[in-house]
C-alpha positions in Angstrom: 163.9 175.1 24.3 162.5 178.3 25.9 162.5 181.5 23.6 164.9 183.9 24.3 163.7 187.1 25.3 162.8 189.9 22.8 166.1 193.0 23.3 165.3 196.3 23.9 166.9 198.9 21.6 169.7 201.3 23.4 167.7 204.0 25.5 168.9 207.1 27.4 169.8 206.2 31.1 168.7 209.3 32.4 165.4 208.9 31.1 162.0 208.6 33.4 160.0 205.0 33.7 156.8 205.4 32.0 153.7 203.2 32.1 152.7 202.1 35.8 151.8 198.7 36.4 150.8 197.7 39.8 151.5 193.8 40.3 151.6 191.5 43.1 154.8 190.2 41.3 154.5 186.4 42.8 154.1 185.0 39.5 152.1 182.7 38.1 151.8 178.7 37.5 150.2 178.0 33.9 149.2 174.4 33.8 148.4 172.6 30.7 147.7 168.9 29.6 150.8 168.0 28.9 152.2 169.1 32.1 152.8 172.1 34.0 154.9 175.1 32.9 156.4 177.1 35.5 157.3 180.7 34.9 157.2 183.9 37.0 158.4 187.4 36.8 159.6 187.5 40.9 158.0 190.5 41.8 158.3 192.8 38.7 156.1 195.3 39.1 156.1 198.6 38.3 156.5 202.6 38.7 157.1 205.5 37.1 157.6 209.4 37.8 161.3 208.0 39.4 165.2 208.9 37.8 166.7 205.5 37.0 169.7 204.3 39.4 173.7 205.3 37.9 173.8 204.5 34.4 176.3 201.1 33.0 177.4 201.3 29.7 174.9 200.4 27.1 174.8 196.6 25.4 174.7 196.6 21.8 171.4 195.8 20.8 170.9 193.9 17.0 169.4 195.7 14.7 165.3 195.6 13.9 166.3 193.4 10.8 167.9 191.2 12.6 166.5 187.8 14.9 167.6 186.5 18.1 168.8 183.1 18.2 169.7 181.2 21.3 172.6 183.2 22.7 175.8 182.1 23.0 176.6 180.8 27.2 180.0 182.1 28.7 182.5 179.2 28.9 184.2 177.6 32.0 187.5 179.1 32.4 189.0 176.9 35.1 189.6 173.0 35.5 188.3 172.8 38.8 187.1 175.3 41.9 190.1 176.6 44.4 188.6 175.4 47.8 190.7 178.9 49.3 189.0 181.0 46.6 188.1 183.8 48.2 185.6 185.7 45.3 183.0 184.6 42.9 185.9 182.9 40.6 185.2 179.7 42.4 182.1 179.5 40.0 184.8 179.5 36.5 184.6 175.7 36.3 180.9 175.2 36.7 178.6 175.7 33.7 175.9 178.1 33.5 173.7 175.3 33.1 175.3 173.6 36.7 175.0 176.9 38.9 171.4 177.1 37.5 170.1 173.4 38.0 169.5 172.7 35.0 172.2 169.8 34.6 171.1 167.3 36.4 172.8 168.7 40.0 169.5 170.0 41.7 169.8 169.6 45.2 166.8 170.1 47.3 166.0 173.5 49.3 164.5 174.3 52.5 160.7 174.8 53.1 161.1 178.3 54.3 164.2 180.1 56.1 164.2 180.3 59.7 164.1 183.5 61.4 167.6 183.6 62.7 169.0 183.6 59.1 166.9 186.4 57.4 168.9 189.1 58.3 172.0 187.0 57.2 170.1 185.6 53.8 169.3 189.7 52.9 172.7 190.8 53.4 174.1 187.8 51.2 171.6 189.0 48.1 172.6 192.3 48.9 176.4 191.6 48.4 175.7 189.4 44.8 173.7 192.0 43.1 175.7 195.0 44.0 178.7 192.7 42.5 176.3 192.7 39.4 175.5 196.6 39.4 179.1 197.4 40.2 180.2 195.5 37.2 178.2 195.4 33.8 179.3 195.5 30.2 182.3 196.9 31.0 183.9 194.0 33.1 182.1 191.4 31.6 184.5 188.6 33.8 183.1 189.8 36.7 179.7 190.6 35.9 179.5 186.5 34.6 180.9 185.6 37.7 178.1 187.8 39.6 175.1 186.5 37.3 175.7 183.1 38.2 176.6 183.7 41.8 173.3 185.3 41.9 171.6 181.9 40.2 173.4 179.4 42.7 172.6 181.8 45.5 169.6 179.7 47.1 170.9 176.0 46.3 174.5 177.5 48.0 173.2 178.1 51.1 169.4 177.4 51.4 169.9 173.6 50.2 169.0 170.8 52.7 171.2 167.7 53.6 170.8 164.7 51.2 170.2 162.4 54.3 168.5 164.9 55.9 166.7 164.0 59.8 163.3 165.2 60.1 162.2 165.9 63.7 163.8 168.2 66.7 166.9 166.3 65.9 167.2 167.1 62.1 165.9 171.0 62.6 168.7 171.6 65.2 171.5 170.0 62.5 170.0 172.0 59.8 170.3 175.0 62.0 174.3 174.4 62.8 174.7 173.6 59.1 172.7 176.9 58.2 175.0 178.7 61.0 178.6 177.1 59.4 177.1 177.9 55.9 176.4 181.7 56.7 179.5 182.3 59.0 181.7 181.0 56.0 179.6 183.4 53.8 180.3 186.5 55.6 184.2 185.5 56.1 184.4 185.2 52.4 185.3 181.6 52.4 183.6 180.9 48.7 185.8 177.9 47.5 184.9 175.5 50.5 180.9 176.6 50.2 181.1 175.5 46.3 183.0 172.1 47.1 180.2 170.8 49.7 177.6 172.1 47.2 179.5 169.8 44.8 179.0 167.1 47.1 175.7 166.8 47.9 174.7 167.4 44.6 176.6 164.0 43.6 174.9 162.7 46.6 171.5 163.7 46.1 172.0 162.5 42.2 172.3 159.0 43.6 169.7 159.5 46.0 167.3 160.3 43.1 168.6 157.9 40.6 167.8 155.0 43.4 164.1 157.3 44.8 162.8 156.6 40.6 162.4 152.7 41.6 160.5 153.5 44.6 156.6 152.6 44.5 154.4 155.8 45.4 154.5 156.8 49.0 150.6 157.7 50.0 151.7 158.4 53.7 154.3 160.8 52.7 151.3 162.9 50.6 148.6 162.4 53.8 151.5 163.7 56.0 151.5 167.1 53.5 148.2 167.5 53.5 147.9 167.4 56.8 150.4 170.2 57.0 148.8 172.2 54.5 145.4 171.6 56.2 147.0 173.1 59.8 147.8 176.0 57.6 144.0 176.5 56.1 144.7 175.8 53.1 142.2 173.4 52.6 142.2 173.9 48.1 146.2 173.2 48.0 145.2 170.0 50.2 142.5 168.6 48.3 144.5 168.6 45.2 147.3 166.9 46.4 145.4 164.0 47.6 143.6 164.0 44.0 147.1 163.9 42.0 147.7 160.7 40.6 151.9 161.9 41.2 154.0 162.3 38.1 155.2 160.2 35.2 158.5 158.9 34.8 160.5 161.5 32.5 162.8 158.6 31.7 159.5 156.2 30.1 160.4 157.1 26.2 156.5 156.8 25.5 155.9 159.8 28.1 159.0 161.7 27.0 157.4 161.3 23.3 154.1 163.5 24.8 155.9 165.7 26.0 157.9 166.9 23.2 154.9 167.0 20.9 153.1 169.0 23.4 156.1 171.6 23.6 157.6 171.5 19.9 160.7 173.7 19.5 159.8 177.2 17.9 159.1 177.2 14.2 159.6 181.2 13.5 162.2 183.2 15.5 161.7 186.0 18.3 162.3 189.3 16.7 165.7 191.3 18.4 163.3 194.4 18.8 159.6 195.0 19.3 158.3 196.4 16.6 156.6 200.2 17.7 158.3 200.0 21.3 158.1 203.2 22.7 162.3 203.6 23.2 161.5 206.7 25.9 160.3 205.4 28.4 161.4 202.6 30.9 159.9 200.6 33.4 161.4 201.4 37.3 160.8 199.7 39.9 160.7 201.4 43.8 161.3 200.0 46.8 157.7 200.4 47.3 156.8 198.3 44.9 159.6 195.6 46.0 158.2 196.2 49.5 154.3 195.5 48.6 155.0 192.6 46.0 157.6 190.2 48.5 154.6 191.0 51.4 151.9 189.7 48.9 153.6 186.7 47.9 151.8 183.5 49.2 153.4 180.3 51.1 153.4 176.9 49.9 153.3 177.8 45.8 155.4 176.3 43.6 158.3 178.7 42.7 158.5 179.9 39.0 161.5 179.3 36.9 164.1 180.9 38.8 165.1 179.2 41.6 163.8 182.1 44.4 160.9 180.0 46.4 158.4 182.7 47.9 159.6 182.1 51.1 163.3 183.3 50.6 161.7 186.5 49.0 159.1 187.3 52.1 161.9 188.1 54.5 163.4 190.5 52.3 160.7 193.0 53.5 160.3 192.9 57.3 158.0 194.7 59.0 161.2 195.7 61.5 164.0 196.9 59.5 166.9 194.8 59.7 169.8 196.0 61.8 173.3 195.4 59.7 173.6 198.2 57.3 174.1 195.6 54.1 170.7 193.8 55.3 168.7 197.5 55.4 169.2 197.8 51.4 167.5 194.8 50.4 164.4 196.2 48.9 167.1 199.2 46.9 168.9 196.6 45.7 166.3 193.9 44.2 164.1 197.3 42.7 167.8 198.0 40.9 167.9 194.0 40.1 163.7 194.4 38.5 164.5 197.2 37.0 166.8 195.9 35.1 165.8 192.5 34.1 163.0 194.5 33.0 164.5 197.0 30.8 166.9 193.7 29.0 170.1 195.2 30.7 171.3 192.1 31.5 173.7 190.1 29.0 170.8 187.8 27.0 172.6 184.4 27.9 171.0 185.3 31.6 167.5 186.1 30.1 167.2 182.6 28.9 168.7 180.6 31.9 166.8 182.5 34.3 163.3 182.1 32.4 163.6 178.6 31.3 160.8 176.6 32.5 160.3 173.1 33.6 158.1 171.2 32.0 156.9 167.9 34.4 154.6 165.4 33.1 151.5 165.2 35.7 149.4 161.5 35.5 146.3 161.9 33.8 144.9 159.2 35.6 146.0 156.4 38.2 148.5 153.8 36.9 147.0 150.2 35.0 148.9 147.1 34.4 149.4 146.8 30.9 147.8 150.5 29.7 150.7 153.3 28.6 151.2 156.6 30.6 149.3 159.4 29.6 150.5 162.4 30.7 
């Protein structure tokens, strides 16, 4: 399991950020031998010299003396979703673990979003993470409900079909289903948007569970690095056509690698940094948000949160959006950075959001009769 992040002691709100840090904030992708780990920090960067935004009641922080363990996830409340439900309560029944992927329900996402729905996609963030800044420690309910609206955002609405079409065909039914999705979004109609997502991620399940039988489909890599060569990107290309493809997670032998190579933490992460300046506090502006979603690059593998690079580009336009909600994108993800980076969010978030994914990469082609080594 992924460490929990190390908790920041109480500090005064009205405080100014200190320390600038100038980042492109796209994250990075660490790759080791026994797989690839997958982290980023989505655009964190920093500022100072700026008053943070309206204070929320402070968490209570453990003491120095004390160590964080893994923190305790907030239950389901509900048997099942309410396909009327009209707020983020439809989420009660699912698990953190479920809105986040990280119980088996992926569902696969769009490439990029097309440029019809980027005003629409900015004004949906908007409305989730002021639901998170208008809530906090003192509604806790509603600031879980917010949290893990926020981390089902992009499978919600951004997912594609299990059976999707490719061609002129399959991009005109994605673009009615991205319409219907959208429209339902800004009518409030939650419940019904959760129930489909419900179903397609028992459909794609089955999809999968039949797709691990499949041989290796050559054609299906020449066709992406042909795509990837039409973009210049002639590196990403090359490597694709040299990967021998991943293991199978399910071969005990290659699950046994793995868990040597990533053995659970021996010491625990302390609840405070030890000599952390409690004055200052890192801000982020909507400068900062602005420069790091322009500098993020296409066709990277997104880090452990579920935001690919292309839902974060449109977020900063080089026309402002029109719709008043969609024209405080930027204010509202530097609020959202600012405070992931100072820990005021609950720590059960922290360690969902930064879990990585470990996948077991083929050292070398498949033999008859030699073990994976991965």
């Amino acid at each position: 399991q992924p460490p929990p992040p190390p908790q920041r002691p109480p500090l005064h709100r009205g405080a100014y950020g200190g320390g600038y840090r100038r980042g492109r904030g796209g994250g990075r992708t660490e790759r080791g031998a026994g797989g690839r780990a997958r982290g980023d920090c989505n655009a964190l960067s920093g500022g100072h010299g700026r008053l943070l935004p309206p204070p929320r009641r402070q968490r209570q922080v453990p003491s120095s003396s004390e160590d964080v363990e893994r923190p305790t996830m907030p239950l389901p409340t509900r048997p099942s979703a309410d396909p009327t439900g009209r707020d983020f309560s439809v989420l009660d029944h699912l698990t953190v673990a479920e809105v986040a992927g990280h119980a088996g329900n992926t569902s696969r996402q769009l490439d990029a979003i097309p440029r019809d729905f980027h005003e629409p996609w900015a004004a949906a963030t908007v409305l989730v993470i002021e639901a998170i800044r208008n809530s906090g420690p003192d509604n806790e309910v509603e600031e879980v409900r917010a949290l893990k609206m926020l981390l089902i955002l992009p499978s919600l609405l951004l997912r594609k079909q299990p059976a999707a079409r490719g061609g002129r065909q399959g991009r005109l039914a994605s673009a009615r289903l991205l319409a219907s999705r959208f429209d339902r979004w800004g009518r409030g109609d939650f419940g019904s948007l959760v129930a489909d997502w419900s179903g397609d991620c028992a459909a794609e399940a089955q999809q999968r569970s039949s797709r691990r039988s499949r041989p290796a489909n050559p054609e299906r890599d020449i066709k992406a690095a042909v795509a990837l060569l039409a973009k210049g990107k002639f590196s990403d290309a090359a490597k694709l056509l040299q990967s021998h493809s991943l293991a199978d997670i399910a071969d005990p032998a290659v699950l046994q690698q793995m868990l040597a190579k990533h053995p659970p933490r021996r010491s625990p992460v302390p609840a405070v940094i030890p000599g952390l300046d409690t004055t200052n506090r890192l801000v982020v502006g909507v400068t900062e948000m602005e420069e790091a979603y322009r500098g993020l690059k296409t066709d990277k593998a997104q880090g452990a949160s579920p935001w690919r690079y292309e839902y974060l580009i449109p977020l900063a336009p080089t026309e402002p959006f029109v719709g008043d909600a969609a024209r405080h994108v930027l204010g509202s993800h530097a609020w959202l950075a600012s405070s992931f980076a100072n820990g005021d969010l609950p720590p059960w978030f922290y360690f969902v959001f930064c879990a990585a994914r470990c996948v077991p990469l083929r050292k070398c082609a498949v033999q008859a009769g030699v073990a994976e080594s991965a």
